[in-house]
C-alpha positions as CSV (number, residue, x, y, z in Angstrom):
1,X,28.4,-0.7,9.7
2,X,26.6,-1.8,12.3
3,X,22.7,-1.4,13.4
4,X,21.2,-1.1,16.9
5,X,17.7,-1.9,17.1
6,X,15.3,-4.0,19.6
7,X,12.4,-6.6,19.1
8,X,9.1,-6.0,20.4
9,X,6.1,-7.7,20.1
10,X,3.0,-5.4,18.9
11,X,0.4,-5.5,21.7
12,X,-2.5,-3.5,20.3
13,X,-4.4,-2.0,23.3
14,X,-6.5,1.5,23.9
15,X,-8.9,2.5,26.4
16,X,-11.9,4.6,25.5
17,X,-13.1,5.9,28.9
18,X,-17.1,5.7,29.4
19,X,-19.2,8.9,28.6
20,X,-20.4,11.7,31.3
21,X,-23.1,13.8,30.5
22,X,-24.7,17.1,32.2
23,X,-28.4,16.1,31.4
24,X,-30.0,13.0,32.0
25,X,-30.6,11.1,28.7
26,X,-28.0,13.1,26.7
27,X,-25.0,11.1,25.3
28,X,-22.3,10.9,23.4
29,X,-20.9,7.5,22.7
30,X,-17.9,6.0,21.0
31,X,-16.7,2.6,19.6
32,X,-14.9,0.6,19.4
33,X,-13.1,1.2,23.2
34,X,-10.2,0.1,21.5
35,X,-8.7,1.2,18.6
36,X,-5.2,1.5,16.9
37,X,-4.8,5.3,15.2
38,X,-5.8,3.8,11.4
39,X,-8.8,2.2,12.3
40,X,-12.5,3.5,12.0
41,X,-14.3,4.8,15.2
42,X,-18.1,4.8,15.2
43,X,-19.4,8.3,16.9
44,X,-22.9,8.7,18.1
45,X,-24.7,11.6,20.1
46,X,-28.4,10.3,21.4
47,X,-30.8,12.1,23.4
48,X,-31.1,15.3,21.6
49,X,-34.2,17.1,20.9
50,X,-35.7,16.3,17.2
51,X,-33.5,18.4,14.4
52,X,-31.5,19.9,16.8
53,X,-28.5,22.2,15.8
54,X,-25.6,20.3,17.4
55,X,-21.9,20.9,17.4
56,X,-19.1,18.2,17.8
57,X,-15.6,19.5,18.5
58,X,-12.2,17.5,19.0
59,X,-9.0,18.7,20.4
60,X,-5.4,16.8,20.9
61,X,-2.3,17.4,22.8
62,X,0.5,16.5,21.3
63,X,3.5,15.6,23.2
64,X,5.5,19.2,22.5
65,X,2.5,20.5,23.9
66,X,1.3,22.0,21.2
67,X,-3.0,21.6,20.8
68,X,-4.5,20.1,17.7
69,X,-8.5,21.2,17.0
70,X,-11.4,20.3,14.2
71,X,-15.2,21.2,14.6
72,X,-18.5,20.4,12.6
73,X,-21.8,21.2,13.0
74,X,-25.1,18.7,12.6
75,X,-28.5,18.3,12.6
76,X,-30.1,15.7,14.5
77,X,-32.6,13.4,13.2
78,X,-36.6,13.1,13.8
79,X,-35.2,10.5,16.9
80,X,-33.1,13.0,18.5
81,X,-29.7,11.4,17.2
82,X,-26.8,12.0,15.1
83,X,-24.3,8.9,13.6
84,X,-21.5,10.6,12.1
85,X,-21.7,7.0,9.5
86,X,-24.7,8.6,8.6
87,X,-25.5,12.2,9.4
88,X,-24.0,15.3,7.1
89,X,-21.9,17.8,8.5
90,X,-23.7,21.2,7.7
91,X,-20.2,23.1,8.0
92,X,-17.3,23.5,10.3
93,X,-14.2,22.4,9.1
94,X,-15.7,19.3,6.9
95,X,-18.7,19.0,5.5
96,X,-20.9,15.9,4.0
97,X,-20.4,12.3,5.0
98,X,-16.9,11.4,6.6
99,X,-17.4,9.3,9.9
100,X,-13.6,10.2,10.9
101,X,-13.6,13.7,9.6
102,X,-13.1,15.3,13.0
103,X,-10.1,13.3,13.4
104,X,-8.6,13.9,9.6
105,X,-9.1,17.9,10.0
106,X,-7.7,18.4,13.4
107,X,-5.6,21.3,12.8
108,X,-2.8,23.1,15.1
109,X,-4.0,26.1,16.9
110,X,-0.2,27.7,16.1
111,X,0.2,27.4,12.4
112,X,3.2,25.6,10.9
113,X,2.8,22.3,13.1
114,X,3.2,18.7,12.0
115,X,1.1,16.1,14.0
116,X,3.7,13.6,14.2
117,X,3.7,10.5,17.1
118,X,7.5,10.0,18.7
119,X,6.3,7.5,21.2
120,X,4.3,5.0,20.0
121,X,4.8,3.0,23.2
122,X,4.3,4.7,26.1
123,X,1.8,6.9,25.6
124,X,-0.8,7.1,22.8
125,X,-2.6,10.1,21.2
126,X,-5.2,11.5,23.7
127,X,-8.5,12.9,21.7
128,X,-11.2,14.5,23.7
129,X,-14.5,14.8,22.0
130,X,-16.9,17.3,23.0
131,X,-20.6,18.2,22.4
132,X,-22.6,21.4,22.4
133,X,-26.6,21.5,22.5
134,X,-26.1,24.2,19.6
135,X,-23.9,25.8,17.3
136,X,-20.7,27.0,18.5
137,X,-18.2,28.5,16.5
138,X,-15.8,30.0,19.3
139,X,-15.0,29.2,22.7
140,X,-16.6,30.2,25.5
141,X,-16.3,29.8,29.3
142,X,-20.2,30.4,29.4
143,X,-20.7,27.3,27.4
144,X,-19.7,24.1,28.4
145,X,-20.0,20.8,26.6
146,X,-23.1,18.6,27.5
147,X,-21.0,15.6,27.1
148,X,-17.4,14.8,26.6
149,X,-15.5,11.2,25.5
150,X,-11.6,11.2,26.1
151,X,-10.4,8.8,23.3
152,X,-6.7,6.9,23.0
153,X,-5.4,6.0,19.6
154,X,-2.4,4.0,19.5
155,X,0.4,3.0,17.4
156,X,1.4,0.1,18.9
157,X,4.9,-0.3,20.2
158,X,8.2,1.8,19.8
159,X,11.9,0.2,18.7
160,X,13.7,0.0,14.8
161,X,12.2,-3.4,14.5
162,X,8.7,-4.4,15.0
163,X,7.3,-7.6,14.9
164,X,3.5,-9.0,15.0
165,X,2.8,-11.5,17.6
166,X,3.0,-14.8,16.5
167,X,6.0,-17.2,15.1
168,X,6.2,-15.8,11.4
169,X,7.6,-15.6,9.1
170,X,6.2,-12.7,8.4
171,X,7.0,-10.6,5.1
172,X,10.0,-7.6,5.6
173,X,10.0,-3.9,5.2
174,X,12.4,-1.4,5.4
175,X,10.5,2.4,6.4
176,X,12.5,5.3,5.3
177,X,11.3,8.9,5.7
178,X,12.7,12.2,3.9
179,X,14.0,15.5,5.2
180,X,12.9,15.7,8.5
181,X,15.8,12.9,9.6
182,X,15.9,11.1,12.7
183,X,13.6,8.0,13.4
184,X,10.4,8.3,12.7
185,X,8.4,5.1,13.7
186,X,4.7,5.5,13.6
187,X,4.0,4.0,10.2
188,X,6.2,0.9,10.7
189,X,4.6,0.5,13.7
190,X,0.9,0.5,12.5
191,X,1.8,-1.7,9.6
192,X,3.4,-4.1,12.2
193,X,0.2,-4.4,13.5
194,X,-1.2,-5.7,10.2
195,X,1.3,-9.1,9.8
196,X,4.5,-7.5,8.5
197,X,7.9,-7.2,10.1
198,X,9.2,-3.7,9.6
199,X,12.9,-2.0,10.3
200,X,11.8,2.0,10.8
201,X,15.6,2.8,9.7
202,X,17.1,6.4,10.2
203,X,20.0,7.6,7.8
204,X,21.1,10.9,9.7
205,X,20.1,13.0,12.4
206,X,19.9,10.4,14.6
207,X,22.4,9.1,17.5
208,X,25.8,9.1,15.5
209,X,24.8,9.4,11.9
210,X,25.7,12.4,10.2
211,X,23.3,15.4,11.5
212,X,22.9,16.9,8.1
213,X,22.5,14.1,4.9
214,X,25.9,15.0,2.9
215,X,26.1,11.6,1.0
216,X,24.0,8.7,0.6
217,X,25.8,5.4,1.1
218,X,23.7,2.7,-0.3
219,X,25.8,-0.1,1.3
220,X,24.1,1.2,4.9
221,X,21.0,0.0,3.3
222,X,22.1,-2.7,2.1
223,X,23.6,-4.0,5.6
224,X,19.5,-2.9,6.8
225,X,18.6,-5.2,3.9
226,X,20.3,-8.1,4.8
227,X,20.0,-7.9,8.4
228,X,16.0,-7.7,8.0
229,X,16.0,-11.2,5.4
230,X,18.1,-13.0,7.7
231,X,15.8,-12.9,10.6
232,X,14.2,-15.8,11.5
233,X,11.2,-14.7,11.1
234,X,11.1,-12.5,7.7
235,X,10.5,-14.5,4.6
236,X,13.3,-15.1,2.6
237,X,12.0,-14.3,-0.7
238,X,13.1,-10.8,-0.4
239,X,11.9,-7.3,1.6
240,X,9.5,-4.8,0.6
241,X,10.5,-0.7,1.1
242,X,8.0,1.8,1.8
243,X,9.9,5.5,1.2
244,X,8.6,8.8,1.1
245,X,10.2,12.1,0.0
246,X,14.0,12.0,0.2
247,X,13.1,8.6,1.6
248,X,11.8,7.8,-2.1
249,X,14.8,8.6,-3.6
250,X,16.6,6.1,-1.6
251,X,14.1,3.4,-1.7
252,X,14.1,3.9,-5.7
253,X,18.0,3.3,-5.8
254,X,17.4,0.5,-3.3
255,X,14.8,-1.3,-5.7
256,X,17.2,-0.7,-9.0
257,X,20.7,-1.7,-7.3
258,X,19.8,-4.3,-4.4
259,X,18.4,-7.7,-5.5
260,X,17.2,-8.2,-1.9
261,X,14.5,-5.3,-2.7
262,X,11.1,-7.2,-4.3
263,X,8.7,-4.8,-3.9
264,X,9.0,-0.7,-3.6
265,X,6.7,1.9,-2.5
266,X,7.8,5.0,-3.7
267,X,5.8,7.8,-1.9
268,X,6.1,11.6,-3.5
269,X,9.4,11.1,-4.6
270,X,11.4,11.7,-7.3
271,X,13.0,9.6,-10.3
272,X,16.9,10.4,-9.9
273,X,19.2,12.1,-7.0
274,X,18.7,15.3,-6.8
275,X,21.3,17.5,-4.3
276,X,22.9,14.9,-2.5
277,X,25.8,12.7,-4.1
278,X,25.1,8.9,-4.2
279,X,27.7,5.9,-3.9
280,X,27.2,2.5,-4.2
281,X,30.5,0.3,-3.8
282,X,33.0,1.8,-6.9
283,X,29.8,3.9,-8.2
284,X,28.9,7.5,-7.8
285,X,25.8,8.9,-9.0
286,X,26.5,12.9,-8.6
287,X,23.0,14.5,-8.3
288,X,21.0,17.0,-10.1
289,X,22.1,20.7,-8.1
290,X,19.0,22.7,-6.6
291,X,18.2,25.9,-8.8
292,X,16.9,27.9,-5.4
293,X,16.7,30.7,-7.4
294,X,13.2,29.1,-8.3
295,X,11.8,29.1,-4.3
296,X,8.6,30.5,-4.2
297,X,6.8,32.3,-0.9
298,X,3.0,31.4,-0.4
299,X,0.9,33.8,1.2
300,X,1.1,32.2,4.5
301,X,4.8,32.9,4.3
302,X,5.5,29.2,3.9
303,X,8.1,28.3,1.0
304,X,7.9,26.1,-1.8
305,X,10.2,24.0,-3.3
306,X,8.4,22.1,-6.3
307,X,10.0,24.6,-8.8
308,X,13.6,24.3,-7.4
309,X,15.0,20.7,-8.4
310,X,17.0,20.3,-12.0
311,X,14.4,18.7,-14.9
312,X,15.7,15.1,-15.0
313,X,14.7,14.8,-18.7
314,X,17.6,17.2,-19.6
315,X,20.4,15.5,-21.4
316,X,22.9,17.3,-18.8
317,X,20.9,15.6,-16.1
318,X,21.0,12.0,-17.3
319,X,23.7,10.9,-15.3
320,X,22.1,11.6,-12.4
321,X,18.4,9.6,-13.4
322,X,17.8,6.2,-11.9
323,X,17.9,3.5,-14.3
324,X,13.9,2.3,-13.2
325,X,14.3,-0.7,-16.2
326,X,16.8,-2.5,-14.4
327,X,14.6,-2.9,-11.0
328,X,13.7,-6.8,-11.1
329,X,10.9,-5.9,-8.0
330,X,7.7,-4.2,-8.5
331,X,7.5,0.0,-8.0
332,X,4.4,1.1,-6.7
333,X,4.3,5.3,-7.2
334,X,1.7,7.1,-4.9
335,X,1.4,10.8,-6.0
336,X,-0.7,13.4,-4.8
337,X,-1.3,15.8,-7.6
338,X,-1.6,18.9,-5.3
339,X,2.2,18.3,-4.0
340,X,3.8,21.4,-3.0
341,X,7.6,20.2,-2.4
342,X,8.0,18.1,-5.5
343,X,6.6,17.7,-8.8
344,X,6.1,14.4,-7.9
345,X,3.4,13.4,-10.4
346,X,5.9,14.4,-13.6
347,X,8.7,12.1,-11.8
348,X,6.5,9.2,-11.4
349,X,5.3,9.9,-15.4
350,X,9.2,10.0,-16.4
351,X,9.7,7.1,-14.4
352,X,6.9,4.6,-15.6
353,X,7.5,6.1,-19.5
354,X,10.7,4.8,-18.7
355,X,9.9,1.4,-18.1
356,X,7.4,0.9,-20.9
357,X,10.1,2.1,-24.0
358,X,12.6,-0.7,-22.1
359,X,9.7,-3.6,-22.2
360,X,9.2,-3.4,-18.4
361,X,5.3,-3.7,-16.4
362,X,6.7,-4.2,-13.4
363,X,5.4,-0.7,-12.5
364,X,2.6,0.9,-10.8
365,X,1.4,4.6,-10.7
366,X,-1.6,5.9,-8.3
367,X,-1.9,9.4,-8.5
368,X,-4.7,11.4,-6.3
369,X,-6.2,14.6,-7.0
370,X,-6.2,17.2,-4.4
371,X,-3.6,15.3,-2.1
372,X,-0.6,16.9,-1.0
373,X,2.8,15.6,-0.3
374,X,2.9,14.3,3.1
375,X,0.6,11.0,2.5
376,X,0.6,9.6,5.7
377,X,-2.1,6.4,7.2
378,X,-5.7,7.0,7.2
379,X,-7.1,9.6,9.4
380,X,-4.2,11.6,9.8
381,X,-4.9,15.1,9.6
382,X,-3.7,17.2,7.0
383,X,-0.5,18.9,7.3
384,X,-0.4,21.8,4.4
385,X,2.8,23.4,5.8
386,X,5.2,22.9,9.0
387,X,8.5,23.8,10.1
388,X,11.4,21.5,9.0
389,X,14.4,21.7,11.6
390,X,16.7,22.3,8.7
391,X,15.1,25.2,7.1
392,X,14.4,28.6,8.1
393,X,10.6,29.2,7.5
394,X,7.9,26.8,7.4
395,X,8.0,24.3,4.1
396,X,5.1,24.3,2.0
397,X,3.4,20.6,1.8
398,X,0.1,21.3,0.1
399,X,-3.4,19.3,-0.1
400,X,-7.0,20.3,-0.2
401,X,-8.1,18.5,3.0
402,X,-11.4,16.3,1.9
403,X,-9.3,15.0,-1.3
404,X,-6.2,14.2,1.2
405,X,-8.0,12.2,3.6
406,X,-9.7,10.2,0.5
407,X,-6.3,9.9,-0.9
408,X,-4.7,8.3,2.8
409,X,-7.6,5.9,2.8
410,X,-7.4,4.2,-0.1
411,X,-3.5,4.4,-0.4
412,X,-3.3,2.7,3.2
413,X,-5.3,-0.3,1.9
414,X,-3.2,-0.3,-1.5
415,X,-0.1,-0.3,0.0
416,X,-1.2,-3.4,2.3
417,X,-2.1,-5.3,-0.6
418,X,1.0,-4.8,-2.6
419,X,3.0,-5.9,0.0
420,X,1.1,-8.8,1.0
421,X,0.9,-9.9,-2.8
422,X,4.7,-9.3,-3.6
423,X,6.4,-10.0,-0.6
424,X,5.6,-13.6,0.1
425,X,7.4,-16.8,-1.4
426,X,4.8,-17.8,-4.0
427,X,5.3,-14.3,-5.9
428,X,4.5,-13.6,-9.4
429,X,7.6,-13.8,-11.4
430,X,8.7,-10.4,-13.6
């Protein structure tokens, strides 16, 4: 097997343009002028009139053409301003504290859309901010914004392999994603630009790999695995993984049957293979069938498949669960409890359980209330249910929005330092 892929070096760069008002003293400012897509923004409106009913609006274009929008309303302050680090949002589609909460509850206009960056090169998000003198629930040609900000949040560069700037050596990572296939590359990218070297690697629907995943081949990730430690400049004390969904499967197998693997971040997935057959040199681990039977239809006409997969716990199932105890890395689990496609809190459960009755605390289990499946970096807005290109109607993701934004947060910064702590040479020892 063979992998194509291309170095870059991360150049971080983003312009914010500088403000135009209507009136005079009114303004609406925004730092830093550059920013990568999981950093903070500070956003501040001056020049009001004391307690003023103000509202702030966001919208985003992303590159199908298809428009992103949040809103919130404030109050402005005996001085005439609003700080968003500081100020409530009275209502709108956030309310209470949350300086990036316009950004974290864009929504699509056209139901059933996934905000999702392709290039992360080229061209970065474009965000344009807008300001009314009052509260504004629908649009209006009458009513114009009284200041505007156009706002460019980057991920970095584009390529399979991304490396920070810099001579290394920097610790490894393999990125895997689920069902939607192809090669997704915004979260290797963004961690690139915090130190690590990262391999976005697709496994089908992409170039010539299979369109549809029939069969998962761990030697493919094996060749990824090696390829990534012997470059010059990833440490050679072994790679991380960071999986999510089907992704987590994988990464799961990776961290039990590949001694390259050291540390694994196993991201709403699930504890053995479920629907797809996997091999592994003479082995084959045939999976748990789908009981679609189970499907269910939320209101919104979205489906649901937490209900559907095979209970792994079930002695006719056992063949199929990962044996977790044998992993000589450490498993990180991120769950969000409100997980619509998997019952990804139970497999995490099963999976720690497992280790402890074997002797093992190589394990690690963060589970979030309210967060849905599709965990993605901080301020990334929640996607409760989008179309998959496999699938006939829209698949059912889940997430109460405040909780998921809380739960992308904090999970960013874990993930960085469980990486960092288990991926460099002077690592802890099981």
């Amino acid at each position: 097997m063979i992998f194509s892929f291309f170095v870059f070096t991360f150049i971080g760069q983003g312009v914010i343009c500088p403000p135009h008002c209507t009136l005079p003293m009114l303004q609406l400012i925004v730092t830093p002028e550059k920013a990568l897509a999981d950093e903070p923004l500070c956003i501040r409106a001056t020049g009001l009139n004391p307690f003023q009913m103000v509202t702030f609006k966001a919208s985003l274009m992303d590159e199908k053409g298809k428009l992103f929008q949040s809103q919130a309303f404030y109050k402005a302050d005996e001085t005439g301003n609003v700080d968003l680090e500081q100020a409530a949002a009275l209502g709108g589609d956030y309310v209470g504290i949350h300086p990036m909460g316009l950004f974290w509850s864009l929504k699509p206009v056209n139901s059933f859309r996934r905000l999702l960056k392709q290039d992360v090169m080229n061209s970065p998000f474009y965000i344009q901010l807008d300001l009314y003198d009052s509260f504004l629930l629908e649009d209006s040609p009458e009513v114009q914004p009284k200041a505007s900000q156009m706002i460019e949040r980057w991920f970095s560069v584009r390529g399979a392999f991304f490396l920070p700037p810099g001579e290394g050596p920097f610790p490894g990572v393999i990125d895997l994603f689920g069902g939607v296939g192809g090669l997704v590359e915004f979260r290797a990218s963004l961690l690139a630009s915090h130190g690590f070297g990262v391999l976005a690697l697709a496994y089908f629907a992409y170039e010539d790999l299979p369109s549809c995943l029939l069969e998962i081949d761990l030697e493919y990730f094996e060749e990824a695995a090696n390829m990534l430690m012997h470059h010059p400049k990833i440490h050679k004390s072994g790679i991380g993984v960071i999986s999510v969904c089907k992704g987590a499967e994988i990464g799961l197998a990776m961290a039990v049957y590949l001694e390259q693997v050291t540390a694994t971040i196993c991201i709403n997935g699930t504890n053995a293979f479920h629907d797809t057959q996997c091999k592994y040199r003479d082995m084959v681990i045939n999976p748990i069938p789908h009981q679609k039977e189970y499907t269910q239809i939320h209101v919104s006409g979205a489906i649901s498949f937490r209900h559907i997969k095979g209970d792994p716990r079930a002695e006719v199932n056992q063949q199929s669960v990962l044996r977790v105890e044998e992993a000589q890395g450490h498993i990180l689990f991120i769950v969000g409890e409100k997980d619509e496609c998997l019952n990804s809190k139970a497999y995490a459960e099963q999976a720690m359980e497992q280790m402890r009755r074997h002797g093992r605390s190589n394990g690690t289990l963060l589970s979030y209330p309210g967060a849905g499946h599709l965990i993605e970096p901080p301020y990334s807005p929640l996607c409760f249910a989008s179309w998959n290109p496999f699938i006939s109607r829209p698949l059912l993701w889940g997430g109460d929005i405040g909780c998921h934004a809380v739960a992308q947060e904090h999970s960013w910064r874990e993930i960085q330092k469980f990486l960092r702590r288990h991926l460099t040479p002077s690592r802890s020892k099981l």
